[in-house]
HTML snippet that shows the backbone in 3Dmol.js (N, CA, C, O; Angstrom):
<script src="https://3Dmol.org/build/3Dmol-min.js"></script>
<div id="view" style="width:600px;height:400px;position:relative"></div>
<script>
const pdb = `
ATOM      1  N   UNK A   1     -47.717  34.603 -35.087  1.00  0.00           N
ATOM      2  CA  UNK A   1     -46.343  34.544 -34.661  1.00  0.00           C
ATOM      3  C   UNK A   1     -45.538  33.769 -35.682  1.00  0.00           C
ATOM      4  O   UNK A   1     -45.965  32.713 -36.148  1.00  0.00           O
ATOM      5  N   UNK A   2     -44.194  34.374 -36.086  1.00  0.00           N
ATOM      6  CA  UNK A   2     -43.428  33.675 -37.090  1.00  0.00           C
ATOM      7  C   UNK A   2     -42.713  32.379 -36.374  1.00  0.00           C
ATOM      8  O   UNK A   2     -42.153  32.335 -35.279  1.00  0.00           O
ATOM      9  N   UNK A   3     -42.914  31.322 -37.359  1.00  0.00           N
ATOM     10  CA  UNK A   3     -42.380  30.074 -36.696  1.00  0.00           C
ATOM     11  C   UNK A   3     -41.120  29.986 -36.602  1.00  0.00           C
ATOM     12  O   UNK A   3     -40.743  30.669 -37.555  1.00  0.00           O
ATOM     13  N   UNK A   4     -40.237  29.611 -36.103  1.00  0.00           N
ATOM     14  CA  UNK A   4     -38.579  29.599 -35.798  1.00  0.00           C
ATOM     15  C   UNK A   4     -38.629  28.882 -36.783  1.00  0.00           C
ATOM     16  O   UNK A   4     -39.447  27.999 -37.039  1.00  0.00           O
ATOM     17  N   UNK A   5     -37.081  29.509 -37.824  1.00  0.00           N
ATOM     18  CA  UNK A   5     -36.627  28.791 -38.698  1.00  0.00           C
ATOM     19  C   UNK A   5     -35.793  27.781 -38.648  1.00  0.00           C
ATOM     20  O   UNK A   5     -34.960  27.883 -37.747  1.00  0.00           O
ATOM     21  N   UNK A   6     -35.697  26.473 -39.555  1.00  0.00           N
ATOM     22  CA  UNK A   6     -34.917  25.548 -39.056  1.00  0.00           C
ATOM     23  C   UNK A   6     -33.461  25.262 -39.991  1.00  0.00           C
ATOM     24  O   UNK A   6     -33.033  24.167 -40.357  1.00  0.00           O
ATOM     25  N   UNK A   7     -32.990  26.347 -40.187  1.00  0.00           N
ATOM     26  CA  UNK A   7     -31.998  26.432 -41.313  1.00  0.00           C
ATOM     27  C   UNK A   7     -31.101  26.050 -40.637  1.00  0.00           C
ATOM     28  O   UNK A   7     -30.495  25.054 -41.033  1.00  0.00           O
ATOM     29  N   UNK A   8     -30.693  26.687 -39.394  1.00  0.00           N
ATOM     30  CA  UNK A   8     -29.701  25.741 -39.007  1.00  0.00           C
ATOM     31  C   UNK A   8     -29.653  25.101 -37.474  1.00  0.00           C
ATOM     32  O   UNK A   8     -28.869  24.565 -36.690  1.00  0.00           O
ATOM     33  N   UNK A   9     -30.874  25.478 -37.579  1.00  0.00           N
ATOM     34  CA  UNK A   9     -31.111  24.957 -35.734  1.00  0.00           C
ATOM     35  C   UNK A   9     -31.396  22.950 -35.969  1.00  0.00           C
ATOM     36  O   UNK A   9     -31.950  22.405 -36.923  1.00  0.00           O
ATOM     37  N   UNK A  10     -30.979  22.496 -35.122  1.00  0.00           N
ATOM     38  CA  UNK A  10     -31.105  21.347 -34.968  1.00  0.00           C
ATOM     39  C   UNK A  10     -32.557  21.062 -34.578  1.00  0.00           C
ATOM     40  O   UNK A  10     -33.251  21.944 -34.073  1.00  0.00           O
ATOM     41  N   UNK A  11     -33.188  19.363 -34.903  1.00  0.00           N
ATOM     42  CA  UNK A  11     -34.486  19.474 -33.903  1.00  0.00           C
ATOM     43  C   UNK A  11     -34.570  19.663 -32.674  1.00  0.00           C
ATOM     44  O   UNK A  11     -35.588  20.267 -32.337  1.00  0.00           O
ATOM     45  N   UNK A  12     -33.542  19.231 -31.478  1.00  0.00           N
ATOM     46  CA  UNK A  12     -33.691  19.463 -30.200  1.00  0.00           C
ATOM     47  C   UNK A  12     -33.862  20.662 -29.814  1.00  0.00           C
ATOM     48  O   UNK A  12     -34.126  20.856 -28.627  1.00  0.00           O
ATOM     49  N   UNK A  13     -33.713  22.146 -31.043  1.00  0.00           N
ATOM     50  CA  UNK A  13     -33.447  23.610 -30.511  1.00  0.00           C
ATOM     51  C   UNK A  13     -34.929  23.744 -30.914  1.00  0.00           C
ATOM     52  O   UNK A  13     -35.221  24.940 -30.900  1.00  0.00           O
ATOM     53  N   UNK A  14     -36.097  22.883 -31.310  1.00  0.00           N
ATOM     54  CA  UNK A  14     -37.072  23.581 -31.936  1.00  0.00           C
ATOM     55  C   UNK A  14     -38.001  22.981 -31.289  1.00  0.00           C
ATOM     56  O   UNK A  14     -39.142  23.386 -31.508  1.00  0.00           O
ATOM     57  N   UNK A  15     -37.839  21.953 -30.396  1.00  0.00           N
ATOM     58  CA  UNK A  15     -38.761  20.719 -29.672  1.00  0.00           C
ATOM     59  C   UNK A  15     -39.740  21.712 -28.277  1.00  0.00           C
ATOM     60  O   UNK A  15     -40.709  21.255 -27.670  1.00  0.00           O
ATOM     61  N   UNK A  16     -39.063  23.249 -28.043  1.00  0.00           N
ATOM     62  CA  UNK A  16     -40.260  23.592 -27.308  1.00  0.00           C
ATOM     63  C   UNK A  16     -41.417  24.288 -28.292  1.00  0.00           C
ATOM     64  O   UNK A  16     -42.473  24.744 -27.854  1.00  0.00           O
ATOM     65  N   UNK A  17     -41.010  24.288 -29.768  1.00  0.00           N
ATOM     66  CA  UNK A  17     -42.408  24.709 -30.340  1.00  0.00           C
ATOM     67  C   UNK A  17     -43.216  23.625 -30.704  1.00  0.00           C
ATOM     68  O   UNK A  17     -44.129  24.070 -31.400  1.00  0.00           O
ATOM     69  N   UNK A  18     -43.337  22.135 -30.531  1.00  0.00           N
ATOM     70  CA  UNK A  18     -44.459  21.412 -30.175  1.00  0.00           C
ATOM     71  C   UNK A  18     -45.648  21.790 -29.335  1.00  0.00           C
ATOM     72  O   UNK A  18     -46.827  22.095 -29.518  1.00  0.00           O
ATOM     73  N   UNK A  19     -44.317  21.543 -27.741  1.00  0.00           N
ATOM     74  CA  UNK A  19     -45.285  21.926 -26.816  1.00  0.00           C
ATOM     75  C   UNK A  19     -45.846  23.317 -26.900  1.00  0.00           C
ATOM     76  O   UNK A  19     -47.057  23.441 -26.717  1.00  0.00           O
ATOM     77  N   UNK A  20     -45.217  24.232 -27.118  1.00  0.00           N
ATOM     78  CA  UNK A  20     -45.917  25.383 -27.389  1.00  0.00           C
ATOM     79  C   UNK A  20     -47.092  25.438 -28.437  1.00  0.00           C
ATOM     80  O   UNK A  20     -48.125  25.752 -27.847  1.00  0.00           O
ATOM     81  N   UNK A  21     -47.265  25.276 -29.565  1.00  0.00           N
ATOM     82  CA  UNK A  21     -48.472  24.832 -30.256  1.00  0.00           C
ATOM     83  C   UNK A  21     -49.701  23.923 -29.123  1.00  0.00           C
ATOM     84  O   UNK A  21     -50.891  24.131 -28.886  1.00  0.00           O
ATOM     85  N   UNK A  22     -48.751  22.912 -28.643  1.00  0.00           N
ATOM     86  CA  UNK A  22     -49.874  21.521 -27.946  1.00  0.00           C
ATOM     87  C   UNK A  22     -50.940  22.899 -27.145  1.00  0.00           C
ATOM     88  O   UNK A  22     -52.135  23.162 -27.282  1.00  0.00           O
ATOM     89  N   UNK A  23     -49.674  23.645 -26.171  1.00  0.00           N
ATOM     90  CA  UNK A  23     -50.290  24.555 -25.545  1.00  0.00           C
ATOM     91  C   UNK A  23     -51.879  25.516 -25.778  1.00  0.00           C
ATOM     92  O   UNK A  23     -52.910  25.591 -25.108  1.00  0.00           O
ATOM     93  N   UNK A  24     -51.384  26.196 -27.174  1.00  0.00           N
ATOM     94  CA  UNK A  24     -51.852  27.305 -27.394  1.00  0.00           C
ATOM     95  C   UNK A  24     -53.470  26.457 -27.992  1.00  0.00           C
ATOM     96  O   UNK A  24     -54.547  26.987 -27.721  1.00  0.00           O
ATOM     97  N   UNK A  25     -53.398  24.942 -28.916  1.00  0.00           N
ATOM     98  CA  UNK A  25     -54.340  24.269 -29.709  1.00  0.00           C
ATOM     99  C   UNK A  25     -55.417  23.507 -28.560  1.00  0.00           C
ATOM    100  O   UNK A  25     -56.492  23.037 -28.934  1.00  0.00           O
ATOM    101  N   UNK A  26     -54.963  23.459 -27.115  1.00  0.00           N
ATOM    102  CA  UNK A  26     -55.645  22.316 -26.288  1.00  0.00           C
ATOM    103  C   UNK A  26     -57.086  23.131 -25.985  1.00  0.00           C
ATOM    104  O   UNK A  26     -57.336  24.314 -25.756  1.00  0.00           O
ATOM    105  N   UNK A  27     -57.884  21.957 -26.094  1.00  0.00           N
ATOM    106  CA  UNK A  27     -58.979  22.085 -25.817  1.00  0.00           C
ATOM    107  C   UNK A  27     -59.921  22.214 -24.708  1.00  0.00           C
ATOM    108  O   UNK A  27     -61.022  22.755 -24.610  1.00  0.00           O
ATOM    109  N   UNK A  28     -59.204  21.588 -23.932  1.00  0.00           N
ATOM    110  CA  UNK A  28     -59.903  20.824 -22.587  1.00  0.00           C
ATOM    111  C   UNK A  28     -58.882  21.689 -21.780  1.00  0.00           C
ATOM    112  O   UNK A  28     -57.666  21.504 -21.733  1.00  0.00           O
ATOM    113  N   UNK A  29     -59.739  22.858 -21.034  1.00  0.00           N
ATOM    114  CA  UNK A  29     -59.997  24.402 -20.153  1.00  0.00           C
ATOM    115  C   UNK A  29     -58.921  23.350 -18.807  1.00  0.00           C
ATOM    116  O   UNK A  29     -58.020  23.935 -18.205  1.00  0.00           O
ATOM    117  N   UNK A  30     -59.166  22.083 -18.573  1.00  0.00           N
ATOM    118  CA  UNK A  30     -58.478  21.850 -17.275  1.00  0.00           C
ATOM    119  C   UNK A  30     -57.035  21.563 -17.711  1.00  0.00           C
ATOM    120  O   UNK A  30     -56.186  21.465 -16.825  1.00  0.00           O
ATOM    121  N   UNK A  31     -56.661  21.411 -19.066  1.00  0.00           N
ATOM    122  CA  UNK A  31     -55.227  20.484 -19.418  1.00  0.00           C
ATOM    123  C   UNK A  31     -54.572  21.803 -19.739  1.00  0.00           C
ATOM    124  O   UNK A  31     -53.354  21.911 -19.591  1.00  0.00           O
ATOM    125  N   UNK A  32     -55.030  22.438 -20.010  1.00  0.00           N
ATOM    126  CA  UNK A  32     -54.179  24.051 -20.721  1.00  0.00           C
ATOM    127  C   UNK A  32     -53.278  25.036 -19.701  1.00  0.00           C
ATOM    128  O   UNK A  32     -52.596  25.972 -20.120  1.00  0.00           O
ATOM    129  N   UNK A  33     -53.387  24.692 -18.413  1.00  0.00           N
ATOM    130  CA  UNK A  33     -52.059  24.949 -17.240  1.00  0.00           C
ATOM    131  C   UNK A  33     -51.301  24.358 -17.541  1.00  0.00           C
ATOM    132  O   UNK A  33     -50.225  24.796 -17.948  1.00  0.00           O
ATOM    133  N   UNK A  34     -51.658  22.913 -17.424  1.00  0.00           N
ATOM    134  CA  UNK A  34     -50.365  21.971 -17.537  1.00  0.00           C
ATOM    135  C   UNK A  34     -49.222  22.310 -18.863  1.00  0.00           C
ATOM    136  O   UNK A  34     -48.008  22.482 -18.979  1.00  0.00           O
ATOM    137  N   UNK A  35     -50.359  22.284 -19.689  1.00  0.00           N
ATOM    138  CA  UNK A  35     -49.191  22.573 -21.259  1.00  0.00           C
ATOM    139  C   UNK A  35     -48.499  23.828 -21.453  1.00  0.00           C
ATOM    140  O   UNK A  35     -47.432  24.075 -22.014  1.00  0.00           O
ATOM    141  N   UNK A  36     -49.321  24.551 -20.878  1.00  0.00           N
ATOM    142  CA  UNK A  36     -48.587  26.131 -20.897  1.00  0.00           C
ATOM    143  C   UNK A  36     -47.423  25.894 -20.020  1.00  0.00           C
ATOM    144  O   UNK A  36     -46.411  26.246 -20.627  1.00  0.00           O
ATOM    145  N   UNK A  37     -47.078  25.325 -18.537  1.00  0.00           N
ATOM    146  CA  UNK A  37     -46.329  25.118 -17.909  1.00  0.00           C
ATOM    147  C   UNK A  37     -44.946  24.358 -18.701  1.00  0.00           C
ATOM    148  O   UNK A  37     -43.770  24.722 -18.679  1.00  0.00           O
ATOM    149  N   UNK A  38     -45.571  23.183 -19.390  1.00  0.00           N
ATOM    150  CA  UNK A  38     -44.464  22.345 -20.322  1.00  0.00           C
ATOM    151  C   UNK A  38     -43.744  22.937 -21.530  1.00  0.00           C
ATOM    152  O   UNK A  38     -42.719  22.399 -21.947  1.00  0.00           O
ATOM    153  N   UNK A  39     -44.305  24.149 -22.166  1.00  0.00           N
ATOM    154  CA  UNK A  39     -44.265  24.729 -23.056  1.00  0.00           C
ATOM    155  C   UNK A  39     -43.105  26.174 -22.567  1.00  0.00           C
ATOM    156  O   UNK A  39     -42.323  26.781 -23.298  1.00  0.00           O
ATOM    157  N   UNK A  40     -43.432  26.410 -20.847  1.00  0.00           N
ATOM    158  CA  UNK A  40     -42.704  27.780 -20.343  1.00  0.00           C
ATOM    159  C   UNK A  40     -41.127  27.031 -20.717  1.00  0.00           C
ATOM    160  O   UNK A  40     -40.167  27.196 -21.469  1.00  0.00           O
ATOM    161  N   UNK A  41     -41.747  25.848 -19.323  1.00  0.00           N
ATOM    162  CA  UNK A  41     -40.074  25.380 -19.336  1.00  0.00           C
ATOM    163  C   UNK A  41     -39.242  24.675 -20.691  1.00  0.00           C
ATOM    164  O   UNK A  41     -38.044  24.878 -20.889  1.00  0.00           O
ATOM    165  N   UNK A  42     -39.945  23.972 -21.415  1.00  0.00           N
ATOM    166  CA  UNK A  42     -38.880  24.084 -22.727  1.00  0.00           C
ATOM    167  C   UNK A  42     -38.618  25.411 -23.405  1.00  0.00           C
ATOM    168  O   UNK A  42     -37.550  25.412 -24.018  1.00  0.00           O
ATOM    169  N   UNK A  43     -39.309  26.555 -23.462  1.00  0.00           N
ATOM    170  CA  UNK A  43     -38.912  28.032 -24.256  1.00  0.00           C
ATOM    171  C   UNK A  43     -37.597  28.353 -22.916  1.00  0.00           C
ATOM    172  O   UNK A  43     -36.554  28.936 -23.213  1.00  0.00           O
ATOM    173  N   UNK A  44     -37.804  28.002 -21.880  1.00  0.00           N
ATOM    174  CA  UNK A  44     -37.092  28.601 -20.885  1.00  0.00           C
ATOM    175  C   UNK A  44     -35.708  27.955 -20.889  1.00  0.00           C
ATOM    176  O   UNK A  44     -34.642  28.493 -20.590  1.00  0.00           O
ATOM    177  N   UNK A  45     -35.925  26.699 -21.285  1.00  0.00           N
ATOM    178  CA  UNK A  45     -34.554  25.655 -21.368  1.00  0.00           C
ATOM    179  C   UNK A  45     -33.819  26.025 -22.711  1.00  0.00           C
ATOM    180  O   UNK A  45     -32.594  25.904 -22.720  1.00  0.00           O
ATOM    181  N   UNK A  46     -34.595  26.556 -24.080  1.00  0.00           N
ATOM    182  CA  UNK A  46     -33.636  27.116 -24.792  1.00  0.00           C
ATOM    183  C   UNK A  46     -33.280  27.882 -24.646  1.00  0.00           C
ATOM    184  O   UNK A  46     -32.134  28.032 -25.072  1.00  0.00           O
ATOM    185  N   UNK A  47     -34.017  29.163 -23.840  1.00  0.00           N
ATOM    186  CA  UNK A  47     -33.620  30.300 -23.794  1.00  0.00           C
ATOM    187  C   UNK A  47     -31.815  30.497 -23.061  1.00  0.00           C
ATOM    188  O   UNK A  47     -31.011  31.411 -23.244  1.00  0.00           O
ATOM    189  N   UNK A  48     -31.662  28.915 -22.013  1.00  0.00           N
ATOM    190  CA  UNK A  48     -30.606  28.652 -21.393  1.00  0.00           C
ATOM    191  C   UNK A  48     -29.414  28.696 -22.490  1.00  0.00           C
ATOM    192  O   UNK A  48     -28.410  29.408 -22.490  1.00  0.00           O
ATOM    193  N   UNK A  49     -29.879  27.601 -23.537  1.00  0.00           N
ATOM    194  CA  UNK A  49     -29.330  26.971 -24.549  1.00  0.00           C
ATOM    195  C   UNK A  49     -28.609  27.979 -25.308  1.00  0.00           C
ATOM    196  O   UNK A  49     -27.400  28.047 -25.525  1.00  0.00           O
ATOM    197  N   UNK A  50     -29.483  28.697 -25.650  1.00  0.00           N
ATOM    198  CA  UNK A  50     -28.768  30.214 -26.332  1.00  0.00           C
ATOM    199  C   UNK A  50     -27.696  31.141 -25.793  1.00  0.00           C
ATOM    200  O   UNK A  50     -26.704  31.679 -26.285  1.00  0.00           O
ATOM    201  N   UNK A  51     -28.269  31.127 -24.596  1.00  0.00           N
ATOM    202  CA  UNK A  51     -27.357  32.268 -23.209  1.00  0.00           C
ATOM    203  C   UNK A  51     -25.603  31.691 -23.570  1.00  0.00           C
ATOM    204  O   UNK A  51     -24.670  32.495 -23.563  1.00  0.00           O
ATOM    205  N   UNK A  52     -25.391  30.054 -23.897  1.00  0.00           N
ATOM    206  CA  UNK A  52     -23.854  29.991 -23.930  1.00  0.00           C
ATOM    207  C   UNK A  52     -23.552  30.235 -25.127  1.00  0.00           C
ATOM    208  O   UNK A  52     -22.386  30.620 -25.209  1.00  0.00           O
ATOM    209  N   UNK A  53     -24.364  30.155 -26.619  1.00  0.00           N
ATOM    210  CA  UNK A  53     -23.706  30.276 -27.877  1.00  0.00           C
ATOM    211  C   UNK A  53     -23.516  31.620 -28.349  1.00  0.00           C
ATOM    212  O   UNK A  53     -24.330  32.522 -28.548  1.00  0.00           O
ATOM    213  N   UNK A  54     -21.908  31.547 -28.524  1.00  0.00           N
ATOM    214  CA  UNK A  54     -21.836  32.908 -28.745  1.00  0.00           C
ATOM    215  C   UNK A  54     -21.485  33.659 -30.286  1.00  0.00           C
ATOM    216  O   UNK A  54     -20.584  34.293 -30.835  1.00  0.00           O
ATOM    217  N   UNK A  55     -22.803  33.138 -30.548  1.00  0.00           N
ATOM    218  CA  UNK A  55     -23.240  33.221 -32.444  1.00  0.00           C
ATOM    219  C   UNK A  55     -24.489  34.326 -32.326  1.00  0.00           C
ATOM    220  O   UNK A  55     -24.824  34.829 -31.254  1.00  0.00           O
ATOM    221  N   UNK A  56     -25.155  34.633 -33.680  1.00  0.00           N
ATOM    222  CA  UNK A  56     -25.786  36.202 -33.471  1.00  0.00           C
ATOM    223  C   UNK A  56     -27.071  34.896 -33.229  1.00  0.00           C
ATOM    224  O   UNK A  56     -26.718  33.735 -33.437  1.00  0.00           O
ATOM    225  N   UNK A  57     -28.379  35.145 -32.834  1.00  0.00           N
ATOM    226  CA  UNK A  57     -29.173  34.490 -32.072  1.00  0.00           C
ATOM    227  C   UNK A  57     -30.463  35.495 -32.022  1.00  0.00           C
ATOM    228  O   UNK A  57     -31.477  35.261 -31.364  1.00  0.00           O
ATOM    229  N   UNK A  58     -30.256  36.611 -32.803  1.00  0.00           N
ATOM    230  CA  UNK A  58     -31.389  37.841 -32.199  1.00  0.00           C
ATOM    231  C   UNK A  58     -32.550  37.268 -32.584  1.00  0.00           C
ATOM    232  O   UNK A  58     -33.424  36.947 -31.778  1.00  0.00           O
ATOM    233  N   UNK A  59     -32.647  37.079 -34.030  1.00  0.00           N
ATOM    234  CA  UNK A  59     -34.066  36.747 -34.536  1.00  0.00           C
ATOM    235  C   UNK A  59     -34.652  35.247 -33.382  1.00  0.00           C
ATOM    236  O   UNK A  59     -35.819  35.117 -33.010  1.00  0.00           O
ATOM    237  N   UNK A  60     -33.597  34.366 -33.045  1.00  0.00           N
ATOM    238  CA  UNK A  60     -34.680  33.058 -32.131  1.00  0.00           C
ATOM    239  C   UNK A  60     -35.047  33.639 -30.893  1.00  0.00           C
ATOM    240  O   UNK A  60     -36.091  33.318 -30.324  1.00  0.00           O
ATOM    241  N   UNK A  61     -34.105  34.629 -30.357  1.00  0.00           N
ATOM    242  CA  UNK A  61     -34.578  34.973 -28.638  1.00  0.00           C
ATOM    243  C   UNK A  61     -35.738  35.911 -28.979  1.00  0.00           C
ATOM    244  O   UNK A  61     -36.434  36.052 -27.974  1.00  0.00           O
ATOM    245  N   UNK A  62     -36.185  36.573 -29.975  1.00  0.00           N
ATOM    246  CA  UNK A  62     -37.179  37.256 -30.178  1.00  0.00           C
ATOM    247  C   UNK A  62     -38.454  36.054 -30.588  1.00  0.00           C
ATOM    248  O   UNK A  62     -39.285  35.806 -29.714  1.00  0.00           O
ATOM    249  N   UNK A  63     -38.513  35.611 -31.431  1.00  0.00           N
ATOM    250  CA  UNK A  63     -39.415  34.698 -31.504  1.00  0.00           C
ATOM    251  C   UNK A  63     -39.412  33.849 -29.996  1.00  0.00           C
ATOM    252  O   UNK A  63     -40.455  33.201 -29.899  1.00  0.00           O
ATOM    253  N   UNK A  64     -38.718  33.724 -29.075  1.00  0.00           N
ATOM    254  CA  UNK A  64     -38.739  32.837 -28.214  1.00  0.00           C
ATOM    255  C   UNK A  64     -39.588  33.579 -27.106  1.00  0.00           C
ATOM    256  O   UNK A  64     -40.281  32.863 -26.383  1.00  0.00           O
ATOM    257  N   UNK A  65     -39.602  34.956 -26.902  1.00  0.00           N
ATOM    258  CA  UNK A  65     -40.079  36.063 -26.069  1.00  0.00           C
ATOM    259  C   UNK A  65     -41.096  36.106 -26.407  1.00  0.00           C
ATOM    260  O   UNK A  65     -41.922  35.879 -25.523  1.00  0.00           O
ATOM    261  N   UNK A  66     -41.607  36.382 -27.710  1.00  0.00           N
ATOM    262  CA  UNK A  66     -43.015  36.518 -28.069  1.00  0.00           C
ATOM    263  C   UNK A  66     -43.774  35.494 -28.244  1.00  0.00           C
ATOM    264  O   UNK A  66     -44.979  35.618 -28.463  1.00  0.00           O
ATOM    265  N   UNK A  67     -42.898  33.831 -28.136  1.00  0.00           N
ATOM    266  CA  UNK A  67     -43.958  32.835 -27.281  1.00  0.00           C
ATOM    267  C   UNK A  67     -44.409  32.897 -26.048  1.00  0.00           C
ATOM    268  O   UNK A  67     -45.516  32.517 -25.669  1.00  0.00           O
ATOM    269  N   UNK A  68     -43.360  33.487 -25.251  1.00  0.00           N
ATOM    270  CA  UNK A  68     -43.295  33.233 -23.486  1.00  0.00           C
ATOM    271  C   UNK A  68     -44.913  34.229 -23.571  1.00  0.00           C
ATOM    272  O   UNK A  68     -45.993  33.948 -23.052  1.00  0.00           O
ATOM    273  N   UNK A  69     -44.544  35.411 -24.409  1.00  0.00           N
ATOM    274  CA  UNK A  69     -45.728  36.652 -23.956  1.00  0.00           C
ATOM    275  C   UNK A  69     -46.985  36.201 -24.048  1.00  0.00           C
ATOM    276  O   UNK A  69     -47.858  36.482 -23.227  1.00  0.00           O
ATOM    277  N   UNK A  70     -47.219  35.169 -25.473  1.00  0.00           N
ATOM    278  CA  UNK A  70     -48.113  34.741 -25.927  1.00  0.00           C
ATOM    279  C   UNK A  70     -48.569  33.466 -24.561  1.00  0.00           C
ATOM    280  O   UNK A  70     -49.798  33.435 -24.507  1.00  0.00           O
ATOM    281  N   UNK A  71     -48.293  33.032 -24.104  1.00  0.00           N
ATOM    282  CA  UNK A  71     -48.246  31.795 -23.240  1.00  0.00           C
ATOM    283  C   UNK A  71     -48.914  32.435 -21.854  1.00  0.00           C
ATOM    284  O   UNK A  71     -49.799  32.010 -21.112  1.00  0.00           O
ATOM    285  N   UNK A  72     -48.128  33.607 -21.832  1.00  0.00           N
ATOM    286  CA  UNK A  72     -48.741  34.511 -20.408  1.00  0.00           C
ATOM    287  C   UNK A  72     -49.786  35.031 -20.584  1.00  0.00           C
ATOM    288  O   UNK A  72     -50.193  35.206 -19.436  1.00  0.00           O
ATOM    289  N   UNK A  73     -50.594  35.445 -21.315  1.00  0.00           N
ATOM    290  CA  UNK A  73     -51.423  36.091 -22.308  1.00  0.00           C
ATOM    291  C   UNK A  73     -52.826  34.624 -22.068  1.00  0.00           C
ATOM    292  O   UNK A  73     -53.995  34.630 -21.681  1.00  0.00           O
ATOM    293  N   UNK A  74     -52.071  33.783 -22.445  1.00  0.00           N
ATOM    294  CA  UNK A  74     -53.333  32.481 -22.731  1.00  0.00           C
ATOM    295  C   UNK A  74     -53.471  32.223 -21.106  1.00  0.00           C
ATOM    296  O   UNK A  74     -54.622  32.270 -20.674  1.00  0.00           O
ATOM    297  N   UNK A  75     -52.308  31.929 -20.070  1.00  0.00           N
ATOM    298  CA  UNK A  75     -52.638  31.898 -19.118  1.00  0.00           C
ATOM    299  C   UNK A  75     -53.460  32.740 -18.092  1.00  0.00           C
ATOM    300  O   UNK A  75     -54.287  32.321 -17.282  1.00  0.00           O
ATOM    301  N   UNK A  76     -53.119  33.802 -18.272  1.00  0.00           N
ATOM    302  CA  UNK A  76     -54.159  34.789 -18.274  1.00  0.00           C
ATOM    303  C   UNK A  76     -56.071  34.845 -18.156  1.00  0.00           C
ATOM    304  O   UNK A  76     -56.989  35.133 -17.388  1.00  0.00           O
ATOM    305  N   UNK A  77     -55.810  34.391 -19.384  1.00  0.00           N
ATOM    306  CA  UNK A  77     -57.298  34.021 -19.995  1.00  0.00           C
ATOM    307  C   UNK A  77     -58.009  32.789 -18.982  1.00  0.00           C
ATOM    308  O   UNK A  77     -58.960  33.044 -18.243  1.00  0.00           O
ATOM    309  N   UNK A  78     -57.512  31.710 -19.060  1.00  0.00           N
ATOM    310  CA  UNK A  78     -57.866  30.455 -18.825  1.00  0.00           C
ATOM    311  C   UNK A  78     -57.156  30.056 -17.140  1.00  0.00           C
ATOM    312  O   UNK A  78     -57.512  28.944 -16.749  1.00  0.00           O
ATOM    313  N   UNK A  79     -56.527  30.582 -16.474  1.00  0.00           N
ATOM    314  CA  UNK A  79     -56.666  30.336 -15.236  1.00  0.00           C
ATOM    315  C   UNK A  79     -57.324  31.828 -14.443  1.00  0.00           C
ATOM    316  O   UNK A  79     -57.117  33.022 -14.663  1.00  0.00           O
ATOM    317  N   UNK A  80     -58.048  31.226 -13.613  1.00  0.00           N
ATOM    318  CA  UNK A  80     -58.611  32.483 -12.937  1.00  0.00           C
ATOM    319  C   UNK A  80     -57.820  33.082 -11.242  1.00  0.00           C
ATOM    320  O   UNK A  80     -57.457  32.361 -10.312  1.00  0.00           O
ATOM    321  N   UNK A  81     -57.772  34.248 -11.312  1.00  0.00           N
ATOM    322  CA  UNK A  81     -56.983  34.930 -10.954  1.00  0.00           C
ATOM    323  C   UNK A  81     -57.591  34.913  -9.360  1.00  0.00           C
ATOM    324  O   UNK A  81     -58.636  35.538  -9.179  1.00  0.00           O
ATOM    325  N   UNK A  82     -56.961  34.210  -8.192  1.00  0.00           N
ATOM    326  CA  UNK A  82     -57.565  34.070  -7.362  1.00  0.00           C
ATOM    327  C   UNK A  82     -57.643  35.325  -6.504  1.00  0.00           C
ATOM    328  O   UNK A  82     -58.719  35.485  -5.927  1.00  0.00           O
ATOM    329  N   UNK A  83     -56.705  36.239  -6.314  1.00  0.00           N
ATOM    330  CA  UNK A  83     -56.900  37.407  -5.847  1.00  0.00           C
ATOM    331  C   UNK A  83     -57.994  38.681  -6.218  1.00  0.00           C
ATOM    332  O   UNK A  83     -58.341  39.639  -5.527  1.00  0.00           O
ATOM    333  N   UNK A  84     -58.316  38.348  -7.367  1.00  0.00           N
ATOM    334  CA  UNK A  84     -59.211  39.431  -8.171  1.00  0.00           C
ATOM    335  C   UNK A  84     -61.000  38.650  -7.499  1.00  0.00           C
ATOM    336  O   UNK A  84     -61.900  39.451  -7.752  1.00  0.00           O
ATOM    337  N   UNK A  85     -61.356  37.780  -7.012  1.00  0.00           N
ATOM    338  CA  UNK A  85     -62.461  37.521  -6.546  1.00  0.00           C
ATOM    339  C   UNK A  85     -62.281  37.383  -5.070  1.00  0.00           C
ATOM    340  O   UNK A  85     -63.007  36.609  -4.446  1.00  0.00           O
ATOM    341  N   UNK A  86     -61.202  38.204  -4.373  1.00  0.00           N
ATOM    342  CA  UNK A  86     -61.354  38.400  -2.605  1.00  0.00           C
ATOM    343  C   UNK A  86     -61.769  39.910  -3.009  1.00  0.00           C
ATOM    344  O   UNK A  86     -62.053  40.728  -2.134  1.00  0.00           O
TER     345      UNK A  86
END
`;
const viewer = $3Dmol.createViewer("view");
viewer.addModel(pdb, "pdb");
viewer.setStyle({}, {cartoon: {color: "spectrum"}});
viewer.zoomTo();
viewer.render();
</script>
């Protein structure tokens, strides 16, 4: 996944790709809900952030989508699906 560029985004517009990395790098099978969760809602809080600027924005909401996918994707994997074992 291409990393968001920081040409003119400030750090506060780039602070959910920490947690998103923390997310995707954690090790420990029980902490990797939690970060994926911390990681939704900051992609989700820029995604807010963007919704009022009314500047062209295509290339970050695309990189921002194909974290969320990527995030659903890992969650996926690593929480187990309680309906699929009734």
């Amino acid at each position: 996944m291409k990393k968001p560029s920081s040409g003119n985004s400030s750090d506060s517009s780039l602070a959910w790709h920490s947690l998103y990395q923390a997310a995707l790098f954690e090790s420990d099978r029980e902490k990797i809900p939690a970060r994926i969760d911390a990681a939704e809602k900051a992609i989700l809080d820029r995604v807010k952030q963007l919704f009022v600027i009314k500047s062209d924005h295509i290339e970050e909401d695309q990189v921002l989508d194909d974290a969320l996918y990527a995030l659903r994707a890992l969650r996926n994997c690593v929480v187990p699906d309680v309906n699929a074992a009734a």
